[in-house]
C-alpha positions in Angstrom: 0.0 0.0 0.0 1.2 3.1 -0.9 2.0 6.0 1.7 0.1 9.2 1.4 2.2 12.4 1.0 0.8 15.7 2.3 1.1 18.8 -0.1 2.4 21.9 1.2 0.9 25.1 0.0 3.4 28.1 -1.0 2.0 31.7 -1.0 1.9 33.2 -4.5 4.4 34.6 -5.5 4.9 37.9 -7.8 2.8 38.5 -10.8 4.8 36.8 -13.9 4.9 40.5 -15.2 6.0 42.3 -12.4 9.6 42.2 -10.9 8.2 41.9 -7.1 5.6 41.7 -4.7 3.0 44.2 -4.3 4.7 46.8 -1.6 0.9 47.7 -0.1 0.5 43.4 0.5 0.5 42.3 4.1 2.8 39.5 3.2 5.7 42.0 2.0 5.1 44.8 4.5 5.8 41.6 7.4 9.0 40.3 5.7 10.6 43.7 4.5 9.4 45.9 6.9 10.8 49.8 6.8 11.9 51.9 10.0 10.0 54.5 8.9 6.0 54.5 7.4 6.4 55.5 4.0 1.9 55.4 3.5 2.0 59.0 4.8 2.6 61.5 3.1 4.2 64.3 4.7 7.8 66.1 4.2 9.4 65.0 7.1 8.9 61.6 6.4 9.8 61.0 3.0 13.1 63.0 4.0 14.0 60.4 6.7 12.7 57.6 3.7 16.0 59.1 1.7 18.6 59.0 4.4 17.2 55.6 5.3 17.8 54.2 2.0 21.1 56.3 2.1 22.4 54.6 4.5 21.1 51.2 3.7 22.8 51.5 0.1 26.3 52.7 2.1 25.8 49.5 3.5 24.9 47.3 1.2 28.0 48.8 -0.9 30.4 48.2 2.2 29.1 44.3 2.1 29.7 43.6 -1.4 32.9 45.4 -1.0 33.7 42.7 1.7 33.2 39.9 -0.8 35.2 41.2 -3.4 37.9 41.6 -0.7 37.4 38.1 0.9 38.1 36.6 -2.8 41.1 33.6 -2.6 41.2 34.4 1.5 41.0 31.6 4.2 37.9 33.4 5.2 36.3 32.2 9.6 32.8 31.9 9.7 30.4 31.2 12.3 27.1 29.3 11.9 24.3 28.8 14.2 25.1 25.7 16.9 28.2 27.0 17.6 29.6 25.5 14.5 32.5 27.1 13.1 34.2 26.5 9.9 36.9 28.1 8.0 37.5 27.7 4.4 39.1 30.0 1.4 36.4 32.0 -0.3 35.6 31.9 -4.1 32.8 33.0 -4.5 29.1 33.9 -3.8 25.8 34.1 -6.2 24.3 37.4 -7.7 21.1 37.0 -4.7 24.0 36.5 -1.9 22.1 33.2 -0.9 25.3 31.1 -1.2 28.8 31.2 -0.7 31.2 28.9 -3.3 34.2 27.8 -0.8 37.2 25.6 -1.3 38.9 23.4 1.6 35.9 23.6 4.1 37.3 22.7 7.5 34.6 21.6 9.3 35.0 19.4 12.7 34.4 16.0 10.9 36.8 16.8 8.1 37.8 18.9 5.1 35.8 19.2 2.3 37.3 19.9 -1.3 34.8 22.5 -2.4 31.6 23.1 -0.8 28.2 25.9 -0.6 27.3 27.1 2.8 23.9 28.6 2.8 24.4 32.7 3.9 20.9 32.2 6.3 22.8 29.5 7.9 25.7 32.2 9.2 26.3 34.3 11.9 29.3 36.0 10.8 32.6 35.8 8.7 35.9 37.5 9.2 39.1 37.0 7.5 42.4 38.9 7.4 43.2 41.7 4.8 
């Protein structure tokens, strides 16, 4: 007799012709929520919108700085569990979901060439 399998429901995703989710849908104000309510529409706010996504592309520009300087390093990193690893850093993929790695050192080995998952991490840190 064969075993039943239970189906698992994903949300919808974006409209095939769009390039996102709809920015007024309760779905994307809970997973990208902003500091500051952008529905309202007075001065002071949409001036504190600007330096917010000021600063957030300074610091998006400082991370992907950080990969292109952790290129070919023995790069430290520190995942959830206490695990730590270290391994030397090729490369990672346009969404930043996954790093590319070469001699993983993990506790039960090393491991040639490897992914780690970036939601699985804590932290990195390597030497300049």
């Amino acid at each position: 007799m064969k075993t039943p399998v239970s189906v698992l429901r994903l949300p919808r995703g974006p409209e095939p012709n769009s390039r996102g989710f709809d920015p007024n849908s309760p779905r994307y104000i809970a997973l990208c929520p902003t500091t500051i309510p952008a529905s309202q529409g007075n001065k002071a706010d949409s001036v504190n919108l600007e330096e917010e996504q000021q600063l957030r592309s300074e610091l998006r520009e400082c991370f992907l700085r950080s990969l292109i300087a952790m290129t070919d390093k023995q790069v430290h990193f520190n995942l959830y569990e206490k695990v730590q690893v270290q391994a030397k850093f090729g490369a990672s993929d346009i969404d930043v979901l996954n790093f590319q790695v070469s001699d993983l050192q993990t506790p039960l080995g090393v491991q040639k060439e490897a992914l780690l998952r970036c939601q699985d991490m804590i932290s990195y840190s390597f030497h300049l």
